[in-house]
Every structure is written in C-alpha cells, then in structure tokens.
N, CA, C and O of each residue as an XYZ file, in Angstrom:
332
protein
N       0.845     -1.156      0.000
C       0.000      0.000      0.000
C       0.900      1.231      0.000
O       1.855      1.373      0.763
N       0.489      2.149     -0.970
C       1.424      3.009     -0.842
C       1.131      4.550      0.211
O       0.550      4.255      1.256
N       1.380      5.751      0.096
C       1.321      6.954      0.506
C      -0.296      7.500      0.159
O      -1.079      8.231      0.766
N      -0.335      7.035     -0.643
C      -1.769      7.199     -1.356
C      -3.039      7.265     -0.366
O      -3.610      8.140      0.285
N      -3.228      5.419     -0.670
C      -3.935      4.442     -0.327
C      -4.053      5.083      1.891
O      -5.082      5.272      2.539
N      -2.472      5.228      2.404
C      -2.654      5.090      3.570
C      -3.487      6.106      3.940
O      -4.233      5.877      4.892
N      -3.564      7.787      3.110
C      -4.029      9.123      3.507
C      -5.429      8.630      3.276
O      -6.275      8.999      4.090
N      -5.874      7.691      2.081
C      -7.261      7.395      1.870
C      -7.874      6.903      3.126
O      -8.900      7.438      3.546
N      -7.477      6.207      3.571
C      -7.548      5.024      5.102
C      -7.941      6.615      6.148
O      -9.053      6.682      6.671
N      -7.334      7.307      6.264
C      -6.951      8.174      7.340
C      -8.174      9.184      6.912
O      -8.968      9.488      7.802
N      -8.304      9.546      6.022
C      -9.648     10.455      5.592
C     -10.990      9.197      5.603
O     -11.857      9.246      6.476
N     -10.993      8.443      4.851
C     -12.420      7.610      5.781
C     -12.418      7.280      6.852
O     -13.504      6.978      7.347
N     -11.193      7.198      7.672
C     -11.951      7.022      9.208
C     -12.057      8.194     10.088
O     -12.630      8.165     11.177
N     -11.429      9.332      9.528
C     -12.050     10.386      9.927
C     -13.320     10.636      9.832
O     -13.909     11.220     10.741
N     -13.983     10.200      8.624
C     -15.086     10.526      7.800
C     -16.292      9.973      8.832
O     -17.255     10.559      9.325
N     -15.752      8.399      8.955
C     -16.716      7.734      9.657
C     -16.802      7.784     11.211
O     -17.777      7.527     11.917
N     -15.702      8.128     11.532
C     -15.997      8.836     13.362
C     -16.535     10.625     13.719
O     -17.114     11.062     14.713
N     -16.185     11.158     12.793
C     -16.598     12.642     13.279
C     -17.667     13.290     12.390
O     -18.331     14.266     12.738
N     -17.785     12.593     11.084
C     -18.720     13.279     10.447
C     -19.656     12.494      9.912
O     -20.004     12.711      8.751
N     -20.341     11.246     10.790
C     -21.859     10.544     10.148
C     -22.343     10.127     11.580
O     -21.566      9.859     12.497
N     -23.565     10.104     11.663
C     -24.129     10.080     12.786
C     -25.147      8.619     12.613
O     -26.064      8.496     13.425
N     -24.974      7.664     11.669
C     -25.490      6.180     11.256
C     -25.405      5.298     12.349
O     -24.339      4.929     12.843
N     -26.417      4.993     12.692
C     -26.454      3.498     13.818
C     -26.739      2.759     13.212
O     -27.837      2.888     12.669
N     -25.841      1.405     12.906
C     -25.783      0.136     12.402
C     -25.748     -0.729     13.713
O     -24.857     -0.662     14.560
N     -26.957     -1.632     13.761
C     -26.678     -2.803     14.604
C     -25.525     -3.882     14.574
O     -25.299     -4.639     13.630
N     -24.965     -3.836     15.539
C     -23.754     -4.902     15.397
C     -22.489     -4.020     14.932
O     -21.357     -4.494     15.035
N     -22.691     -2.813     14.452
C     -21.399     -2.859     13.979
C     -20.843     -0.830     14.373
O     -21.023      0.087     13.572
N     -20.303     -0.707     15.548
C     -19.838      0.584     16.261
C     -18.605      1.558     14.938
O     -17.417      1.429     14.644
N     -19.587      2.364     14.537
C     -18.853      2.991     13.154
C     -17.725      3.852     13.793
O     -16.710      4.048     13.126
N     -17.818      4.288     14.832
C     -16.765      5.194     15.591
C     -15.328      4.555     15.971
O     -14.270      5.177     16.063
N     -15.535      3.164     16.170
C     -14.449      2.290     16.499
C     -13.950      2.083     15.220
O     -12.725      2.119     15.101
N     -14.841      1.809     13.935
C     -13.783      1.162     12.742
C     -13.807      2.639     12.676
O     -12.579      2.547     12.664
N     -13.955      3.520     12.638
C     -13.015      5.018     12.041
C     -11.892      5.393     13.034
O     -11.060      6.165     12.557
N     -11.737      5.100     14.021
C     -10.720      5.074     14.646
C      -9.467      3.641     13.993
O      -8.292      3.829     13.677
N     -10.234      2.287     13.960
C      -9.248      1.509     13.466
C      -8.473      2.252     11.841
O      -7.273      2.516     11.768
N      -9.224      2.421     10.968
C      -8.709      3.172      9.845
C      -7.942      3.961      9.950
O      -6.909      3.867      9.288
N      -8.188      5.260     10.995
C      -7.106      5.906     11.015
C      -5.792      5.413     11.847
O      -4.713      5.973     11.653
N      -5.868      4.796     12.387
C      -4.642      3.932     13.024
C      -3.667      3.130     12.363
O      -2.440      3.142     12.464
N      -4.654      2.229     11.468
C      -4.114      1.635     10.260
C      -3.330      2.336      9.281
O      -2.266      1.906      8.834
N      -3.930      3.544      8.916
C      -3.227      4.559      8.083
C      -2.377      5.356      8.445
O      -1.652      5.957      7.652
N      -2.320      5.530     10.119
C      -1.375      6.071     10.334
C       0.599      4.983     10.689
O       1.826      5.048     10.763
N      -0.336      4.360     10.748
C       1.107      3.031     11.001
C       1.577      3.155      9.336
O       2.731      3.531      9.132
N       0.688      2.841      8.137
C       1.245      2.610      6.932
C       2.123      3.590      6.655
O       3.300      3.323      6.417
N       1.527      5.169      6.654
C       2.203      6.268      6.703
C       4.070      6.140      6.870
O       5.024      6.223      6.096
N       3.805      5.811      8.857
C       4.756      5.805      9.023
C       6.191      5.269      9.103
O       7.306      5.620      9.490
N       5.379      3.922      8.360
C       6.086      2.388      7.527
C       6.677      3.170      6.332
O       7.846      3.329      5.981
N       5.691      3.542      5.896
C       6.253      4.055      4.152
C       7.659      5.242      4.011
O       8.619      5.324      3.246
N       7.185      6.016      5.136
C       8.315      6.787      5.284
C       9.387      6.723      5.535
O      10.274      7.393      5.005
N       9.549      5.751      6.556
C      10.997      5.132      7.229
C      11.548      4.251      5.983
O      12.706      4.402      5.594
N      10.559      3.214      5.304
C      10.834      2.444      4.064
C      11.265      3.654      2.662
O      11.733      3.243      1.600
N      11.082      4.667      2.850
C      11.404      5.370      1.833
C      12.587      6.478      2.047
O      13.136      7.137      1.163
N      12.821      6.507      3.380
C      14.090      7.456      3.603
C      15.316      6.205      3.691
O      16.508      6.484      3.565
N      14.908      5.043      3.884
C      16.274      4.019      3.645
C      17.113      4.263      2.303
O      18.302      4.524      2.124
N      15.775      4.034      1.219
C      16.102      4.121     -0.112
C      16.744      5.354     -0.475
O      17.401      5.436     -1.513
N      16.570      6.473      0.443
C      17.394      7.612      0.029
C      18.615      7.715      0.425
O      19.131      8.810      0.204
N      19.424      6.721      1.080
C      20.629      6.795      1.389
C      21.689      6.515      0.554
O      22.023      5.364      0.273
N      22.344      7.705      0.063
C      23.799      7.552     -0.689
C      24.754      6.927     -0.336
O      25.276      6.905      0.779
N      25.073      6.315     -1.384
C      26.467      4.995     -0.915
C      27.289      6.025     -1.334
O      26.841      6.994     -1.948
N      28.921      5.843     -0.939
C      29.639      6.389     -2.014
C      30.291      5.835     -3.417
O      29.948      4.652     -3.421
N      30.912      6.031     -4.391
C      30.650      5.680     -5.273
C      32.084      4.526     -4.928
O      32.851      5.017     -4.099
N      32.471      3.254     -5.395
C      33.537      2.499     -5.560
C      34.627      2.922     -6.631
O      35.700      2.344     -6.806
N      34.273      3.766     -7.152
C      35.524      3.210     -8.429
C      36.263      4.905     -7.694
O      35.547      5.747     -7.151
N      37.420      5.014     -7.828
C      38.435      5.975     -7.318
C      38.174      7.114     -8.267
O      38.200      6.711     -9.430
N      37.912      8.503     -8.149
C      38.233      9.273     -8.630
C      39.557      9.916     -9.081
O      40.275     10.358     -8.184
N      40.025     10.038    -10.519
C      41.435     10.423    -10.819
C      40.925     11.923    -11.895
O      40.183     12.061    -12.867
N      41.843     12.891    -11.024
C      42.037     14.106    -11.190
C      42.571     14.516    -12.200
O      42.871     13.399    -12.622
N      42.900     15.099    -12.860
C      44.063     15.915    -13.687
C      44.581     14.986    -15.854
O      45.412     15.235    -16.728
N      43.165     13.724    -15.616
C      43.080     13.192    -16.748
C      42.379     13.950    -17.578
O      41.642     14.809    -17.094
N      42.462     13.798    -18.867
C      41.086     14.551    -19.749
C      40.641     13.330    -20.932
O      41.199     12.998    -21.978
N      39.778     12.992    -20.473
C      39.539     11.784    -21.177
C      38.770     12.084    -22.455
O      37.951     11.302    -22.937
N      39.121     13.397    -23.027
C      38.243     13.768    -24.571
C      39.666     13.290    -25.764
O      40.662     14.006    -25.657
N      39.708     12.575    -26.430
C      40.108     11.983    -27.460
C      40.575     13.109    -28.663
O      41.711     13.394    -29.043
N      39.223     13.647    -29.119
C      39.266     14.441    -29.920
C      39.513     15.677    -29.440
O      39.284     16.033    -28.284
N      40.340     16.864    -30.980
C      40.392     17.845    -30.606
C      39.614     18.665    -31.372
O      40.048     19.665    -31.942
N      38.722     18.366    -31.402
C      37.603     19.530    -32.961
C      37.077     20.279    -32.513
O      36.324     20.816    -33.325
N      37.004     20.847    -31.182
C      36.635     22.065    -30.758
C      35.167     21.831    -29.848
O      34.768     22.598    -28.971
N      34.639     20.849    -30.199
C      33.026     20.758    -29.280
C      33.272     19.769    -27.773
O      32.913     19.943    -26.608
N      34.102     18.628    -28.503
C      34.610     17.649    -27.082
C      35.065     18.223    -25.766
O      35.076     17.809    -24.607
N      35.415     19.270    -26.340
C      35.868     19.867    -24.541
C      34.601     20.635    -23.691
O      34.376     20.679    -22.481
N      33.965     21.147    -24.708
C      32.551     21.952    -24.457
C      32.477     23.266    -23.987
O      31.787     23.828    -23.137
N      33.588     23.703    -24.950
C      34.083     25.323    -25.454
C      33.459     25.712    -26.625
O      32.856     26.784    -26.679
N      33.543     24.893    -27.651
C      33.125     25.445    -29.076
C      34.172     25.911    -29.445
O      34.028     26.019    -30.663
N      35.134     26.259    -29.187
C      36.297     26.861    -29.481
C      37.691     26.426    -30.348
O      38.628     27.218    -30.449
C-alpha cells in the first residue's frame, strides 16, 4: 500500500468517526473510524521510514582520478568550449 492508499484510510476514518451520525446494529462505526485511522497512520509511518532508507547515498567504488582529460578528440566541441 502506498502513501496514497494510507491518507485514503486516514480520511475515511475520519469521515466515519466525526462526520456521520449512522447506527448500524452490530457494527460501532466510531471504532472502525478510529481503526482506519490507526491503520493509516502506522502505513504512513512504515512508508516513510521504508522510503528514507532508499534515500541513502552509498559512495561511489571506483576511485576518482584528477588531472586526466579523457576527450580523445580535438575539434573544438569535445571539450565543451566550441572553441
């Protein structure tokens, strides 16, 4: 479930605890709008932690070497002078 889906979760159980006033036998609408938003708020905060991992920069393996110029040609555009 993504970022989406969890805010959807979190706006219907808002929906269904603070803004409908429906008595269903057997079934307490205030409690599942509380479970929804609970649910959505755990996914939330799953998704986020799962998505700031993925933002972590490795550094790169191969060695950086300085002072090479690896343009071949000399026709004036390869260096990216025009000149």
């Amino acid at each position: 479930m993504g970022l989406g889906g969890c805010i959807i979760l979190i706006a219907a159980g808002a929906i269904l605890t603070f803004a409908t006033d429906w008595d269903m036998k057997g079934v307490n609408l205030d409690l599942v709008g509380i479970i929804l938003m609970v649910v959505g708020l755990i996914g939330v905060s799953t998704f986020s932690s799962i998505a700031r991992r993925r933002r972590v920069v490795m550094p790169p393996n191969t060695p950086v070497v300085e002072g090479e110029r690896h343009h071949s040609r000399r026709d004036g555009y390869s260096d990216g002078y025009g000149v």
